[in-house]
C-alpha positions, 0 to 999 in steps of 0.5 A: 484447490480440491481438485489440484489436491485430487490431481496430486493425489491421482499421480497426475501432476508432479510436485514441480508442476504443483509448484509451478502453478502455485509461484504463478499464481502468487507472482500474479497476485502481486503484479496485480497488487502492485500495478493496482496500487500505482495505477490513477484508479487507487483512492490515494493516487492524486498524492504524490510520494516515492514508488517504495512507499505507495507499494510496500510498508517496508519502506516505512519499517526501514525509516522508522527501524533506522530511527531518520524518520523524521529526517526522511519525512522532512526531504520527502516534504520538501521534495512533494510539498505540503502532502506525501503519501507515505504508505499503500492504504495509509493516511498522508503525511501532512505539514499545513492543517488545511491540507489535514482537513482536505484529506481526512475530511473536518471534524463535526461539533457536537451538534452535528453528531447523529443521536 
């Protein structure tokens, strides 16, 4: 960032190109994110769910501002199944509690816990 500021500062670059650079930049870093989040190497890829709601939270913002979250979580159940991934990084939506115990892991009793 220093010396793009220096160049800037020198006459060398015009505030276009500065902008030029910064817009690719940024539309670089969301392809990557994007691409990233669709692609088999993310931890949540083997749950199946809409493209909108494994990219963006909005998705999520939109159902539940609308106020048909429930109605939507319900046709998304019934078109994946049991598991839906309704969020980027965000834990699944789950109907059967075998499926819940298969996603976040089980709970530990009491004497599991570390002392």
């Amino acid at each position: 960032l220093l010396p793009l500021c220096y160049l800037v500062y020198k006459g060398n670059w015009t505030p276009g190109v500065v902008t030029s650079v910064y817009a690719t930049y940024v539309a670089s870093l969301c392809v990557s994110v994007v691409s990233y989040r669709l692609t088999p190497v993310h931890p949540l890829a083997e749950y199946p769910g809409p493209i909108m709601f494994k990219i963006t939270k909005l998705a999520g913002v939109w159902a539940s501002w609308s106020g048909r979250q429930h109605l939507i979580l319900k046709s998304l159940h019934d078109k994946y199944g049991p598991v839906v991934r309704i969020g980027m990084n965000d834990p699944q939506s789950c109907v059967l509690s075998n499926e819940i115990n298969r996603s976040y892991g089980k709970a530990l009793t009491k004497s599991q816990l570390p002392m």
